[in-house]
Backbone of each chain as ProteinMPNN parsed JSONL, in Angstrom:
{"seq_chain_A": "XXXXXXXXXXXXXXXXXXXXXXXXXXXXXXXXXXXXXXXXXXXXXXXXXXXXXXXXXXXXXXXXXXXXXXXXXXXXXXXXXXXXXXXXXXXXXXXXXXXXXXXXXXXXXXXXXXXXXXXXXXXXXXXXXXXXXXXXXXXXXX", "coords_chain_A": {"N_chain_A": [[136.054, 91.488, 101.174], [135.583, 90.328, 98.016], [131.917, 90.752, 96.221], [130.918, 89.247, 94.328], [132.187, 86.092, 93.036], [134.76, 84.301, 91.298], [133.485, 82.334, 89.471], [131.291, 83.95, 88.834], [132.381, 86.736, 88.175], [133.294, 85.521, 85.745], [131.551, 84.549, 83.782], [130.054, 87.078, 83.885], [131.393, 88.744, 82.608], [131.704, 87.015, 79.901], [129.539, 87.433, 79.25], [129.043, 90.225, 79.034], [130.414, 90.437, 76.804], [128.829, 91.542, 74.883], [128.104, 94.456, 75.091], [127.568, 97.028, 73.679], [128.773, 99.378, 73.605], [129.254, 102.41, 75.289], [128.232, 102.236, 79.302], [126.887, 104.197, 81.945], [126.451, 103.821, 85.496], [124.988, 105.189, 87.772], [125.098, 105.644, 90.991], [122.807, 106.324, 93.699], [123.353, 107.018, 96.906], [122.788, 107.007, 100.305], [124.196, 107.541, 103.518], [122.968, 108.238, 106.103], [120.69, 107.604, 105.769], [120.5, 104.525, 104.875], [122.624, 102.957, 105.627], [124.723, 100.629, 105.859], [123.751, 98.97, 103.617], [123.529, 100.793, 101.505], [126.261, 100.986, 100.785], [127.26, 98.391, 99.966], [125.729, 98.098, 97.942], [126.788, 99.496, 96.158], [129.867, 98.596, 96.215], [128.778, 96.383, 95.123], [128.363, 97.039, 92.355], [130.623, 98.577, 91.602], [131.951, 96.341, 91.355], [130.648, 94.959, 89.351], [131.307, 96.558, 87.4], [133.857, 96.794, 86.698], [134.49, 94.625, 85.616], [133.933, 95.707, 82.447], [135.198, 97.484, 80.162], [134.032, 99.45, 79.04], [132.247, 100.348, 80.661], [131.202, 103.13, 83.23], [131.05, 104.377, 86.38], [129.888, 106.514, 88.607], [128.769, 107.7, 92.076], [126.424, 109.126, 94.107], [124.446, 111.413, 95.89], [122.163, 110.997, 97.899], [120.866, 113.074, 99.6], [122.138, 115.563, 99.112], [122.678, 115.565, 96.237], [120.528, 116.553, 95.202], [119.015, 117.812, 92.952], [119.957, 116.419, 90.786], [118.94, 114.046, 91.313], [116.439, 114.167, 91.228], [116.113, 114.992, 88.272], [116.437, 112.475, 87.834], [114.334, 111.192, 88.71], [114.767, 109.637, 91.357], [114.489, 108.846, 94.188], [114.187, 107.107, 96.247], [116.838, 105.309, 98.406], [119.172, 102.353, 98.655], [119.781, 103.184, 94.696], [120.42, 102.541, 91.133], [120.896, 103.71, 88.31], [120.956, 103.263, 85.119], [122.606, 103.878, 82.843], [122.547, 104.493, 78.966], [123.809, 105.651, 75.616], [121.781, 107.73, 76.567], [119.545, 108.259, 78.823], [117.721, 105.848, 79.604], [115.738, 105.508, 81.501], [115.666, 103.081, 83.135], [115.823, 101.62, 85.912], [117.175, 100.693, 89.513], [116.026, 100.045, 92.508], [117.039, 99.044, 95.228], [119.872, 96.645, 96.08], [120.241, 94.679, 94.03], [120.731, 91.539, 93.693], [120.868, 88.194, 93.5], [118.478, 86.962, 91.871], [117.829, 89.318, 90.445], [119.927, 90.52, 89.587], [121.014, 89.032, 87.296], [119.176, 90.942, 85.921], [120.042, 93.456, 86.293], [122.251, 93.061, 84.726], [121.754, 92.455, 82.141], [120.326, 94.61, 81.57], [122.322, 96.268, 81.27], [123.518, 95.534, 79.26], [121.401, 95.783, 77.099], [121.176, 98.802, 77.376], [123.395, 99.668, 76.349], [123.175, 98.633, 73.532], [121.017, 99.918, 73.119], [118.904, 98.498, 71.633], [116.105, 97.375, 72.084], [114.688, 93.977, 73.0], [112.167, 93.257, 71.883], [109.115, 91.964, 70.429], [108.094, 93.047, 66.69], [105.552, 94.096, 67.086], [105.059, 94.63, 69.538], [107.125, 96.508, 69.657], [105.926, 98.587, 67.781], [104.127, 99.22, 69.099], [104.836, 100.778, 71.408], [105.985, 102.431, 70.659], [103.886, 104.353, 69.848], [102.838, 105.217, 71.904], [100.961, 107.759, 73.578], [100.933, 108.803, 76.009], [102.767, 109.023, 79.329], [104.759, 106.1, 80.845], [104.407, 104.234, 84.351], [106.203, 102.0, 85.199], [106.648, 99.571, 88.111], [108.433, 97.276, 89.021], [108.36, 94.697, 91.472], [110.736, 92.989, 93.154], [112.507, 89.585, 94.453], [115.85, 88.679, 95.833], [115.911, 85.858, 95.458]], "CA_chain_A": [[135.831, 90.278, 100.375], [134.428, 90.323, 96.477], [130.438, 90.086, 96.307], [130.725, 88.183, 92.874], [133.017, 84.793, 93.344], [135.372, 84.285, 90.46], [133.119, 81.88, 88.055], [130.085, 84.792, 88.373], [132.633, 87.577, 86.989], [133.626, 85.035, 84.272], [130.012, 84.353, 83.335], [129.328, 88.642, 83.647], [132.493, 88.97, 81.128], [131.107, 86.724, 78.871], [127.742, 88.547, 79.064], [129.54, 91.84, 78.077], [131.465, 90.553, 75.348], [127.585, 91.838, 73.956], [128.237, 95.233, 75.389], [127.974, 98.177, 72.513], [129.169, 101.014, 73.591], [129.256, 103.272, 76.77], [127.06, 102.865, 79.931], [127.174, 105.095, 83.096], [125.781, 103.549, 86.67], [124.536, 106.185, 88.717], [124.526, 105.192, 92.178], [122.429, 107.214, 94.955], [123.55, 106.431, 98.331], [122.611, 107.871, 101.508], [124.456, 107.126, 104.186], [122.577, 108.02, 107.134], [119.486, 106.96, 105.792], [120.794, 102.91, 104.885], [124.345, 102.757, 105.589], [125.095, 99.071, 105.025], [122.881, 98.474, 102.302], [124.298, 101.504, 100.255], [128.109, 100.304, 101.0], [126.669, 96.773, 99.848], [125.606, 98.449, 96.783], [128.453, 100.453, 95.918], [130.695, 97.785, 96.054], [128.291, 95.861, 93.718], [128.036, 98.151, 91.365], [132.053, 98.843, 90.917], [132.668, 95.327, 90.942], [130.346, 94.993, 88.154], [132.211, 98.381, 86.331], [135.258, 96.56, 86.558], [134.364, 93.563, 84.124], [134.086, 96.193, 81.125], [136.207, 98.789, 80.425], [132.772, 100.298, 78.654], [131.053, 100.666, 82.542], [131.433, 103.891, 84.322], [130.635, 104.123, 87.967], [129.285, 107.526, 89.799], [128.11, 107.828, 93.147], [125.542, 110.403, 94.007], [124.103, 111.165, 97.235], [120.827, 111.763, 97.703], [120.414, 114.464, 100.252], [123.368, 116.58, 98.634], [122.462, 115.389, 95.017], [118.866, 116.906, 94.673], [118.685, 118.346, 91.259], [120.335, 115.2, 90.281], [118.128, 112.789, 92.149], [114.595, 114.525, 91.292], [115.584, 114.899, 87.264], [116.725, 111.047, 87.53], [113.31, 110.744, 89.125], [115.323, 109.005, 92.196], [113.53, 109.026, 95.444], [115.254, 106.034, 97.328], [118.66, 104.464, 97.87], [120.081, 102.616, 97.329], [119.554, 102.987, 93.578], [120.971, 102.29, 90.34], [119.895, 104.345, 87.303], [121.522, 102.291, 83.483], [122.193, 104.737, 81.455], [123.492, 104.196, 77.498], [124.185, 106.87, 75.246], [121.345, 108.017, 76.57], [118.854, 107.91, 79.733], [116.438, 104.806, 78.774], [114.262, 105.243, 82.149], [116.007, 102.205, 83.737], [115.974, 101.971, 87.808], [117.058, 99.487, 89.965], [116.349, 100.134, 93.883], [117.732, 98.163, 96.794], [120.816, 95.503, 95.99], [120.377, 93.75, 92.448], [121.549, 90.588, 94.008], [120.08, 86.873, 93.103], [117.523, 86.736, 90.224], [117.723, 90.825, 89.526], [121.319, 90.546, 89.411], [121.207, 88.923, 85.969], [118.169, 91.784, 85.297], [120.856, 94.455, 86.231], [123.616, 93.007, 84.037], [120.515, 92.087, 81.152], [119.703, 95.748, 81.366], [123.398, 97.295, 81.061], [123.506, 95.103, 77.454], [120.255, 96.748, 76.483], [121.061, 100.005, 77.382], [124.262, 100.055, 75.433], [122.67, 98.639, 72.224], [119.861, 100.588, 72.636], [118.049, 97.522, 70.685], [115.344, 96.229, 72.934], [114.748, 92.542, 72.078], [110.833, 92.947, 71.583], [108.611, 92.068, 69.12], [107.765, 94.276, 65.701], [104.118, 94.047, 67.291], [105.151, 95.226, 70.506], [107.662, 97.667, 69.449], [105.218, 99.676, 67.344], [102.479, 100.028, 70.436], [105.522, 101.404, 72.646], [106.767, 103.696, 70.011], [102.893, 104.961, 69.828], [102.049, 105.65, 73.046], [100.899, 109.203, 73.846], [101.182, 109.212, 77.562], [104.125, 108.159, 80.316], [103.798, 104.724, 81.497], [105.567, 104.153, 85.02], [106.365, 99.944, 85.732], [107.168, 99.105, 89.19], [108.768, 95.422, 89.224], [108.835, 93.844, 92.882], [110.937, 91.598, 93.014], [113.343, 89.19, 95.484], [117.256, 88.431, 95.273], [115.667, 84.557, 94.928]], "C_chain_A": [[134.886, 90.59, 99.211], [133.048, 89.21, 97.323], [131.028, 88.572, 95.32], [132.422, 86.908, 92.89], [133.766, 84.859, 91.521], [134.481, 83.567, 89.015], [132.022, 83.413, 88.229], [131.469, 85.62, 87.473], [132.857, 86.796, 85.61], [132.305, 85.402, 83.405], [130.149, 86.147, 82.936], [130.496, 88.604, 82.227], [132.226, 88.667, 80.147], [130.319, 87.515, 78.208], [128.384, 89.7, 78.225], [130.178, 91.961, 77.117], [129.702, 91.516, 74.31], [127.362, 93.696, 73.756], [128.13, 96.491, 73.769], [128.66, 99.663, 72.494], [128.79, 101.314, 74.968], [128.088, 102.876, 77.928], [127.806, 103.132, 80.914], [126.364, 104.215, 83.703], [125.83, 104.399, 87.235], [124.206, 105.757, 89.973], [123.971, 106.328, 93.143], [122.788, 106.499, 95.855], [123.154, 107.434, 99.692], [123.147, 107.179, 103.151], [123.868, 107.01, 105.659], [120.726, 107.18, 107.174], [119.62, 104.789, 105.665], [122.733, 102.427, 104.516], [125.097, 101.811, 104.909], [124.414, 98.577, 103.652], [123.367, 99.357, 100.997], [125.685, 101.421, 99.881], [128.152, 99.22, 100.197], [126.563, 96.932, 98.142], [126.324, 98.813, 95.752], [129.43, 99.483, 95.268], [130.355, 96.885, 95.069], [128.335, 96.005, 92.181], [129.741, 98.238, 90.912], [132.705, 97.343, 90.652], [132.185, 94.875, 89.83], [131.172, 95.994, 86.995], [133.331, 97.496, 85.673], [135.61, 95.508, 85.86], [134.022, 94.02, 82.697], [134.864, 97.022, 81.21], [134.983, 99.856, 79.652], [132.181, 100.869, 79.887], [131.916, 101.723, 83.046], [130.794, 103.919, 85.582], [130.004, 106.072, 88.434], [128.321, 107.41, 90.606], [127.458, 109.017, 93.336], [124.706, 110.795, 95.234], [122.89, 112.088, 97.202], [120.081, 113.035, 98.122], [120.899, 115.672, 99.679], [122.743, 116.78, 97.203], [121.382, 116.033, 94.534], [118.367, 116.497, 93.762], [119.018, 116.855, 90.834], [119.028, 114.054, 90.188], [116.728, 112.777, 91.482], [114.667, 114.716, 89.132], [115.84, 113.43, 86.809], [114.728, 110.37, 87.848], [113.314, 109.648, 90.618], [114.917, 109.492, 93.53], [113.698, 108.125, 96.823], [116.237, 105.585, 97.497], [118.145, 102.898, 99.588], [119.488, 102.231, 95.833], [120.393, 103.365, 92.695], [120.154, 103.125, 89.338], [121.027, 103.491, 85.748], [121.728, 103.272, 82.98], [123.393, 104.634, 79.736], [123.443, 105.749, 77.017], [123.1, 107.684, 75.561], [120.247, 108.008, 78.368], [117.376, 106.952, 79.478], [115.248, 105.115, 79.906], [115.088, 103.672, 82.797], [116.794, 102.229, 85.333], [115.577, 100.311, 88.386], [116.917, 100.065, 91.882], [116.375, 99.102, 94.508], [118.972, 97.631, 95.852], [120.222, 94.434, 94.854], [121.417, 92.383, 93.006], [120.673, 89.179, 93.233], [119.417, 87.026, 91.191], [117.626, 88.294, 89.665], [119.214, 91.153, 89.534], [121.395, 90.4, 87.549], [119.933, 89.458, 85.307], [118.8, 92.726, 84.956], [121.75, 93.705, 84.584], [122.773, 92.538, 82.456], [120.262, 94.107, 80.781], [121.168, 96.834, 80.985], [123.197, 96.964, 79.431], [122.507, 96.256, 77.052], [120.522, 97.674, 76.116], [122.551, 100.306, 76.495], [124.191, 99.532, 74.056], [121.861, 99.595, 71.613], [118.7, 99.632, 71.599], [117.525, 96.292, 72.013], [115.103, 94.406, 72.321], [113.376, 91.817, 72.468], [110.514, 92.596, 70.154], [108.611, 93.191, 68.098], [106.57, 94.661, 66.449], [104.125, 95.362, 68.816], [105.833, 96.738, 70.419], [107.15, 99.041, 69.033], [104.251, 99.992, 68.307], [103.185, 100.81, 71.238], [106.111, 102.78, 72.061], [105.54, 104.953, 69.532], [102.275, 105.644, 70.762], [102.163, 107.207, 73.295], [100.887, 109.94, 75.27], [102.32, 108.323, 78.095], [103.247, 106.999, 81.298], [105.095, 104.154, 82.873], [105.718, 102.584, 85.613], [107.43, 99.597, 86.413], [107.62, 97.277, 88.862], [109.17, 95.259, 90.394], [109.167, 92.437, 92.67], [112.285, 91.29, 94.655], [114.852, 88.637, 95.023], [116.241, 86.391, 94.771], [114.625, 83.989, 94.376]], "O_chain_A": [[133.729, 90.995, 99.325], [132.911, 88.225, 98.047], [131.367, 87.421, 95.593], [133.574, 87.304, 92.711], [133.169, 85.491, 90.65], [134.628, 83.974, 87.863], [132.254, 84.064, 87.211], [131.676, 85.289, 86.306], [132.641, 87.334, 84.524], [132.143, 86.311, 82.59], [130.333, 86.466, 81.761], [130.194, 88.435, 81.045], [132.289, 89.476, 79.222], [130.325, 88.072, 77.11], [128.224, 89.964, 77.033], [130.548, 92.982, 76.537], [129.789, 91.964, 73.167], [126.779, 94.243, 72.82], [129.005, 96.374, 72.91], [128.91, 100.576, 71.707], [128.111, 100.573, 75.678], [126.943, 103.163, 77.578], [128.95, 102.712, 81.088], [125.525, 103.654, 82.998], [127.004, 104.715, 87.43], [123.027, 105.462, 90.166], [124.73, 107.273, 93.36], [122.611, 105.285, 95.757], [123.399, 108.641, 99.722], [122.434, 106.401, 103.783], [124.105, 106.038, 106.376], [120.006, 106.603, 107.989], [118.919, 103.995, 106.292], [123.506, 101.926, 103.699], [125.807, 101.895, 103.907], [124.868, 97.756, 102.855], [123.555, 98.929, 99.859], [126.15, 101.757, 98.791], [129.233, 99.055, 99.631], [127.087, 96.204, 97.298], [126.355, 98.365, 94.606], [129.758, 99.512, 94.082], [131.172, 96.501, 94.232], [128.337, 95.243, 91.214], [130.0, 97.906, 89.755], [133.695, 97.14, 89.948], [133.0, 94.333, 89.084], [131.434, 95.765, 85.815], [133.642, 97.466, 84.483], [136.762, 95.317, 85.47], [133.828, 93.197, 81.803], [135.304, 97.392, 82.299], [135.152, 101.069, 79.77], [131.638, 101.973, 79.867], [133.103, 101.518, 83.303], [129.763, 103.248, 85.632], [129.543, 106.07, 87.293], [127.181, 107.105, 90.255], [127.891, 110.003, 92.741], [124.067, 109.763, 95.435], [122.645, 113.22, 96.783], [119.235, 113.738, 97.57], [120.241, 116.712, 99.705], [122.32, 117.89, 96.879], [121.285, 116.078, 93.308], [117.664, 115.521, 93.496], [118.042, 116.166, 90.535], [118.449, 113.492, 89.259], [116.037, 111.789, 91.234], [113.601, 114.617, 88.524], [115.561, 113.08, 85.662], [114.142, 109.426, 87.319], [112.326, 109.013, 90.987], [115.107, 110.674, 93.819], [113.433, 108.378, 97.999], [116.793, 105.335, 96.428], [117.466, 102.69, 100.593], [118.834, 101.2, 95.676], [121.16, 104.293, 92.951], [118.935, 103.253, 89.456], [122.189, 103.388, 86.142], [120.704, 103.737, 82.48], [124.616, 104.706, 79.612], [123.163, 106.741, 77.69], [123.166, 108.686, 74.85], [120.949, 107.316, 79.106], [116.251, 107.384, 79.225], [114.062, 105.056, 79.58], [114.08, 102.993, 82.598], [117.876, 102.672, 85.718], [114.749, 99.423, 88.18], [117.963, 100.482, 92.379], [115.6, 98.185, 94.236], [119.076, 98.238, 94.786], [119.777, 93.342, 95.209], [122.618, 92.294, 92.75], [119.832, 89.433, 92.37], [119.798, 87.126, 90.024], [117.5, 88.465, 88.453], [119.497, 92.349, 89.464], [121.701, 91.28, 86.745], [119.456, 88.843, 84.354], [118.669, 93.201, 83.828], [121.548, 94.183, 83.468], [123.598, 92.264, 81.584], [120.054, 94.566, 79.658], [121.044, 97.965, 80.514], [122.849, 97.77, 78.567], [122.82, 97.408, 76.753], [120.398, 97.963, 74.926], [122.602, 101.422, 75.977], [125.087, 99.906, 73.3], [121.784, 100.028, 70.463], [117.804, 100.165, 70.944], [117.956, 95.269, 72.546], [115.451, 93.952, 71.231], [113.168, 90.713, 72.971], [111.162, 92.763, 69.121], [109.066, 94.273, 68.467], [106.515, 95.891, 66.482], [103.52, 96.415, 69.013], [105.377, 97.787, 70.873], [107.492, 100.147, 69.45], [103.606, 101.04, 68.259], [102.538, 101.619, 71.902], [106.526, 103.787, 72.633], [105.831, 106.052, 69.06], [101.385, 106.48, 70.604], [103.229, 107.82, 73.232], [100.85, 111.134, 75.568], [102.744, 107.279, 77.599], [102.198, 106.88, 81.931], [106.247, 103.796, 82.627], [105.12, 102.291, 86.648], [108.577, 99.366, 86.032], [106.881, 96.359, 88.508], [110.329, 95.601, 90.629], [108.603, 91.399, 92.323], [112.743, 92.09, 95.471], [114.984, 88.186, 93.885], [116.155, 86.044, 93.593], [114.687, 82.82, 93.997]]}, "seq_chain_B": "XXXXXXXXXXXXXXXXXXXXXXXXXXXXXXXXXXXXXXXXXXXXXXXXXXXXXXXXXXXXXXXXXXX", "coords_chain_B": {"N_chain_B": [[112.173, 91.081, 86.289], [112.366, 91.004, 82.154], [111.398, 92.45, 80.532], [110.32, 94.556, 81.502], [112.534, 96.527, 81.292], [113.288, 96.413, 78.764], [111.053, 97.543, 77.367], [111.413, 100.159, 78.446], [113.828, 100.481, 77.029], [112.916, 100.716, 74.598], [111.078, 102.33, 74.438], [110.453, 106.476, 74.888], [108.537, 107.208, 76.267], [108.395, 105.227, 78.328], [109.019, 104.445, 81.627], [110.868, 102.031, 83.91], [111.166, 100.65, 86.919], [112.863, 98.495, 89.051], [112.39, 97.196, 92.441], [113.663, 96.146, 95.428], [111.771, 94.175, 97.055], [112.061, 93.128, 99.754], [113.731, 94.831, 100.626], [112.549, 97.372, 101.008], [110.026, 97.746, 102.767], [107.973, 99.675, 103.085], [106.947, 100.537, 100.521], [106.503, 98.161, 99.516], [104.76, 97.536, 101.458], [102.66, 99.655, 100.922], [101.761, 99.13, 98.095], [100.79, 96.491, 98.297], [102.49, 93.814, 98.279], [102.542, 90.929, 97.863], [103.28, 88.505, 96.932], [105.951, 87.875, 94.488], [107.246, 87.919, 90.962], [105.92, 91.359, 91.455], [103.741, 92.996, 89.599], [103.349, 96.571, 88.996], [101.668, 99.279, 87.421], [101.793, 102.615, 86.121], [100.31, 102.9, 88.503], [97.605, 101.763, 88.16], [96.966, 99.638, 87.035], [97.573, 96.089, 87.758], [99.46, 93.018, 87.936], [100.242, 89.886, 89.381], [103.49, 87.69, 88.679], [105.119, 86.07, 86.078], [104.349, 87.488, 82.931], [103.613, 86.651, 79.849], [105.372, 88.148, 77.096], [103.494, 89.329, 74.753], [101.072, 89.592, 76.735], [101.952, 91.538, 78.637], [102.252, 93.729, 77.365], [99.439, 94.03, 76.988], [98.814, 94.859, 79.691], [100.163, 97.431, 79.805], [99.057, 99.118, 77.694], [96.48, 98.576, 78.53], [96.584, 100.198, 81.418], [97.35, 102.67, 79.878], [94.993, 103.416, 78.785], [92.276, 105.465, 78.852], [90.397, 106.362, 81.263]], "CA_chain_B": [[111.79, 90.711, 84.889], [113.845, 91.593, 81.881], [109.855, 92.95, 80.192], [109.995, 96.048, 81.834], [113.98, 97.288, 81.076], [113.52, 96.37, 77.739], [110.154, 98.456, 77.355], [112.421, 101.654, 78.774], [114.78, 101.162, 75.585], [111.962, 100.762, 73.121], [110.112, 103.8, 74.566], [110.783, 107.376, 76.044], [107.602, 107.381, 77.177], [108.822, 104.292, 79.684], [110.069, 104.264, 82.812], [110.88, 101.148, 84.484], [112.126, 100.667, 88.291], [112.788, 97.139, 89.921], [112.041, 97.305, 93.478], [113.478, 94.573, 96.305], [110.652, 94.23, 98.093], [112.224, 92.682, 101.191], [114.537, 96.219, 101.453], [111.843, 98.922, 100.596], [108.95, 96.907, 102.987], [106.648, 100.36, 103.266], [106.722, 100.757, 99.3], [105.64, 97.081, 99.473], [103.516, 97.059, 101.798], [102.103, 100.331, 99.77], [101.413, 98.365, 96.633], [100.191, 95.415, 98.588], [103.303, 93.152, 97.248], [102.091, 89.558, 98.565], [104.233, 87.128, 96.169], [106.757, 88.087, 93.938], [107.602, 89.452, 90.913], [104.514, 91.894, 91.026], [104.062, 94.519, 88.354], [102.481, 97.586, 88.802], [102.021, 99.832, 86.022], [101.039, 103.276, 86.493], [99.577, 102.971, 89.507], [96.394, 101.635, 87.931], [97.462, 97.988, 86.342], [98.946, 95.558, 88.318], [99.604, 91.717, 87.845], [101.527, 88.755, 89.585], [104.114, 86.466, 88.43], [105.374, 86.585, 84.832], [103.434, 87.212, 81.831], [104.286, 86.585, 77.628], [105.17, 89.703, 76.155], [101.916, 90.281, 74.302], [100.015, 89.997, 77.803], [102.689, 92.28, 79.332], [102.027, 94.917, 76.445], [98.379, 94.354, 77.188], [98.736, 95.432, 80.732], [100.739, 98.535, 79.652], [98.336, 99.572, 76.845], [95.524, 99.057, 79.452], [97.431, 101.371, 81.989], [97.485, 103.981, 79.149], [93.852, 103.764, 78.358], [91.263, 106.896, 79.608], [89.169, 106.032, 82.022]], "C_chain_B": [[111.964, 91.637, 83.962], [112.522, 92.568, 81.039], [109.994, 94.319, 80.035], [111.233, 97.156, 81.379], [113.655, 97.585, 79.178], [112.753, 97.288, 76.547], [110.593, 99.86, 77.452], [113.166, 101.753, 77.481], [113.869, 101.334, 74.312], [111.292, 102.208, 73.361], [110.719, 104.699, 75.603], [109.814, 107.675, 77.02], [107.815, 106.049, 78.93], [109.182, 103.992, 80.618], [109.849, 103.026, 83.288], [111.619, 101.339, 85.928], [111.959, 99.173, 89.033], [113.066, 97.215, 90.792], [112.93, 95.866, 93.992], [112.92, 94.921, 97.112], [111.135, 94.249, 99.062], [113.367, 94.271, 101.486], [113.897, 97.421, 101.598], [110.37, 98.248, 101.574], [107.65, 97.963, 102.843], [106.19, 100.887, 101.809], [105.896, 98.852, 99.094], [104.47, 96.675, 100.181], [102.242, 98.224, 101.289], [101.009, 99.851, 98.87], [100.935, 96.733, 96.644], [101.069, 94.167, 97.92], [102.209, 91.783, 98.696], [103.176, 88.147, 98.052], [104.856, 88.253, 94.949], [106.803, 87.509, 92.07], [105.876, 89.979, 90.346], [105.067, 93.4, 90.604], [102.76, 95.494, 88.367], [102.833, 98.731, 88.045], [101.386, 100.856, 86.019], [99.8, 103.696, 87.756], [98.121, 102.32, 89.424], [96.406, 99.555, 87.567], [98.196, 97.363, 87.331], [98.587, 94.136, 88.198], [100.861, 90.82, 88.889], [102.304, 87.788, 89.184], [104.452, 87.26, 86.889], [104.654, 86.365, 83.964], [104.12, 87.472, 80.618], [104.283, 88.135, 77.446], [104.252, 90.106, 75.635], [101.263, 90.45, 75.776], [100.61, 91.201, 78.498], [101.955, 93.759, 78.766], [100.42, 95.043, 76.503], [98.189, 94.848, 78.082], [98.892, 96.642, 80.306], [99.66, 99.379, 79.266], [96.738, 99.808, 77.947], [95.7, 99.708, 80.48], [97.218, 102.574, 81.226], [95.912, 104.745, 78.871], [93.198, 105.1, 79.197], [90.381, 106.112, 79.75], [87.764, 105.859, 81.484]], "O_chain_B": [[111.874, 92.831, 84.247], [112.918, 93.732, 80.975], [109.886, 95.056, 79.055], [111.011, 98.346, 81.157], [113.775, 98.636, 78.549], [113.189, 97.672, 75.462], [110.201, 100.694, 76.636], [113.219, 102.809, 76.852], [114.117, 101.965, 73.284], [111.066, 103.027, 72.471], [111.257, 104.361, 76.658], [109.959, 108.164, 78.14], [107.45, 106.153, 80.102], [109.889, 102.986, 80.573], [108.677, 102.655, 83.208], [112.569, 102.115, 86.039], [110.881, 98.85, 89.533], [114.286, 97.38, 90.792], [112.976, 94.819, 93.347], [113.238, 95.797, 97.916], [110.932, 95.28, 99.703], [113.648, 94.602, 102.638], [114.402, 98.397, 102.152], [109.395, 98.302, 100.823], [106.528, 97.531, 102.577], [105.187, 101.598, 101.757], [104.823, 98.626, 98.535], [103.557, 95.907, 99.875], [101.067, 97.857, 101.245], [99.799, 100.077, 98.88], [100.753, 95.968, 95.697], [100.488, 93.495, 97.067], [101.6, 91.867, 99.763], [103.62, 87.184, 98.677], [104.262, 89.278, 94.615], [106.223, 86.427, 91.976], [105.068, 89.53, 89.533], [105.909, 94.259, 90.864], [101.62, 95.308, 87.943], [103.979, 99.17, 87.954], [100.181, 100.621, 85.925], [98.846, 104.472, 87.806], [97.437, 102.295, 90.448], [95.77, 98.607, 88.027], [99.24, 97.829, 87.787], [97.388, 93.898, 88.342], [102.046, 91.119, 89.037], [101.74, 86.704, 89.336], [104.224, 88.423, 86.556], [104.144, 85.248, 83.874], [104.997, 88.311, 80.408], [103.422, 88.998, 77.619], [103.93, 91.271, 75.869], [100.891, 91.601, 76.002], [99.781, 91.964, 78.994], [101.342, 94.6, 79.423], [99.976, 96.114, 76.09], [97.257, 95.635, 77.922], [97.836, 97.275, 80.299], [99.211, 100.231, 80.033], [96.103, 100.853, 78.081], [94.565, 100.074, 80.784], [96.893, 103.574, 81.866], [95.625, 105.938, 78.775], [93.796, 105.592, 80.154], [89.732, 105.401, 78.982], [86.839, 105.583, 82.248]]}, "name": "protein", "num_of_chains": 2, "seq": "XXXXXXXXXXXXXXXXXXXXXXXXXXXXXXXXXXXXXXXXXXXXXXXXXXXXXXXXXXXXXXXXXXXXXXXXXXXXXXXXXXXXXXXXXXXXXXXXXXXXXXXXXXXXXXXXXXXXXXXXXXXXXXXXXXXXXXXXXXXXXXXXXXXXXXXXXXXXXXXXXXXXXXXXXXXXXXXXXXXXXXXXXXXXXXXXXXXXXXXXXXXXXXXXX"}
């Protein structure tokens, strides 16, 4: 049975008419470590793919994946990595369901504009910074 | 919160990662999550709930600072 009920894909479709160009989802999964939850994910994740024809899908497994995993900076599953023509640094772990659902599908746009939608003010302090800045967001599907 | 993604495309220096608390509980209970959405920023910064983009970028910037 589809996660996403027929009006959500409408709604996501809409959303992506905004889409610019290419993104990849990188899924880690590990099966013995969270079986159901990375299945859960998976299935999230391609049913999202499958409302652009821009969205690619790969799965990636964490124990197998290493090299992969450790230059993604990927350390748990299940996780999502965004990536546009480029690798922005965008990570989603556990199930992007509820309120980080429309963070995930907020963050594919992004990453295929590549045009954050900050201030001038802000933009120039982020494009200054001389050290790596790492920002955890905890959050709940509601 | 969309803050932190959007921070990743403006900067390479950025990483962002959105956590669900209720599936990761020993990374939350880690980082002392208590209420939701809490932002920790470098390990050093951390706030609850949502804040305006300038306060956000003030967290960050104070994250970056030397001790």
């Amino acid at each position: 049975m589809p996660i996403l009920n027929p009006r959500d894909q409408e709604a996501v479709r809409k959303e992506f008419e905004r889409i610019a160009g290419p993104v990849k989802l990188i899924v880690f999964s590990q099966e013995l470590a969270a079986a159901e939850l990375c299945q859960q994910n998976e299935a999230l994740v391609r049913e999202v793919a499958e409302l652009s024809d821009q969205i690619t899908v790969e799965v990636l497994n964490l124990a197998i994946d290493r090299e992969r995993a450790e230059a993604y900076g990927v350390d748990q599953v299940p996780a999502i990595v965004v990536e546009g023509s480029r690798d922005w640094g965008i990570r989603f772990y556990g199930i992007p369901l509820g309120y980080e659902f429309s963070n995930l599908i907020d963050s594919i746009i992004v990453a295929s504009t590549g045009q954050p939608g900050l201030s001038e003010e802000t933009l120039a302090s982020l494009q200054a910074l001389a050290s790596d800045v790492d920002i955890k967001v905890f959050s709940t599907p509601t | 919160m969309r803050l932190a993604q959007h921070m990743s495309v403006a900067s390479d220096r950025v990483r962002s990662t959105v956590i669900e608390a209720t599936e990761f509980p020993e990374l939350s209970r880690a980082y002392q999550v208590m209420g939701v959405p809490k932002v920790v920023i470098n390990d050093r910064v951390q706030f609850e709930g949502a804040l305006p983009e300038h306060d956000f970028l003030s967290a960050v910037l104070q994250a970056v600072e030397t001790p």
